[in-house]
N, C-alpha and C positions, 0 to 999 in steps of 0.2 A: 717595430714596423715590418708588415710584411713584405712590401716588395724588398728592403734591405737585407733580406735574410734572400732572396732570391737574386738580387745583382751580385754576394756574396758566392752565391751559389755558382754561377754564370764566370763568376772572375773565376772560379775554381779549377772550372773547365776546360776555360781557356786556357788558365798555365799548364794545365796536366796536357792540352793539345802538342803546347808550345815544346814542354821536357821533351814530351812522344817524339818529337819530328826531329825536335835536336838531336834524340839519343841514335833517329835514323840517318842523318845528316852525317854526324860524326861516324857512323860506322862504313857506312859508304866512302867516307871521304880515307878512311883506316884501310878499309876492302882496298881503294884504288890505286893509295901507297903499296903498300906490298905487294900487290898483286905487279906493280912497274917496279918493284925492285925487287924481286926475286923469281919473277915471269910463272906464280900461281895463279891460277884462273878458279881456284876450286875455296866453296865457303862453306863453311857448316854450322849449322847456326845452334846453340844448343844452351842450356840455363834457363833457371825459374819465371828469368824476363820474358822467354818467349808463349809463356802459358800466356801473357796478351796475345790475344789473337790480331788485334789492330797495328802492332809491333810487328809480331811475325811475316802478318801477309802483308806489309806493305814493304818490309828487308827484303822478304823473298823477291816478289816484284819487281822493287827496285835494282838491287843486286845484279838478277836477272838481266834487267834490262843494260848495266852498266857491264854487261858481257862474260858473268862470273856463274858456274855452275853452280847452284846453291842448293845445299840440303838441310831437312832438320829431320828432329826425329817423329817416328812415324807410329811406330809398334813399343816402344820405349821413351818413357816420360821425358819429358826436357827437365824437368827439375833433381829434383836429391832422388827423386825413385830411380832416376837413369843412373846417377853414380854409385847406388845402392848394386840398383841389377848387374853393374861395369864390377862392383865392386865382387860378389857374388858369383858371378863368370869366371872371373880370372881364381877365386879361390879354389872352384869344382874342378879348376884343369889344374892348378896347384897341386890338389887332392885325388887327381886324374895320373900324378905321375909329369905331367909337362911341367917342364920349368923355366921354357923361355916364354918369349910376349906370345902372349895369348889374341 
């Protein structure tokens, strides 16, 4: 029956709504704690999750608005490309002669 393959569809939706907001809920509510116990104001937001664009810009946003500097990345993938290129950095300066943090 085809509307049942589409109330299917609809419930689908809705739960991936529901994770979405939870996984923003939770992070703000993480952001808030620490940020009141160890007086950081500053977020950075980074991992393959935030290749959601609907995740991202509504963390940033919110974050934002809950009075926390927040960055992600801009010029370097959020995902394994960033820990690749992070990875790749620190070897050339390795191979550069530096040997502390890069």
């Amino acid at each position: 029956h085809v509307d049942a393959g589409a109330d299917l569809v609809e419930a689908d939706r809705s739960d991936a709504a529901r994770f979405q907001r939870t996984v923003v809920e939770v992070t703000r509510a993480l952001c808030r704690e620490s940020g009141r116990e160890t007086g950081i104001g500053v977020v950075c937001l980074s991992g393959g999750v935030f290749q959601n664009n609907w995740l991202a810009d509504t963390l940033l946003r919110d974050l934002a608005s809950d009075g926390f500097e927040v960055h992600i990345n801009e010029r370097v993938p959020v995902n394994d490309g960033g820990i690749s290129y992070g990875q790749a950095a620190v070897a050339a300066a390795r191979l550069g002669g530096r040997s502390g943090p890069v």
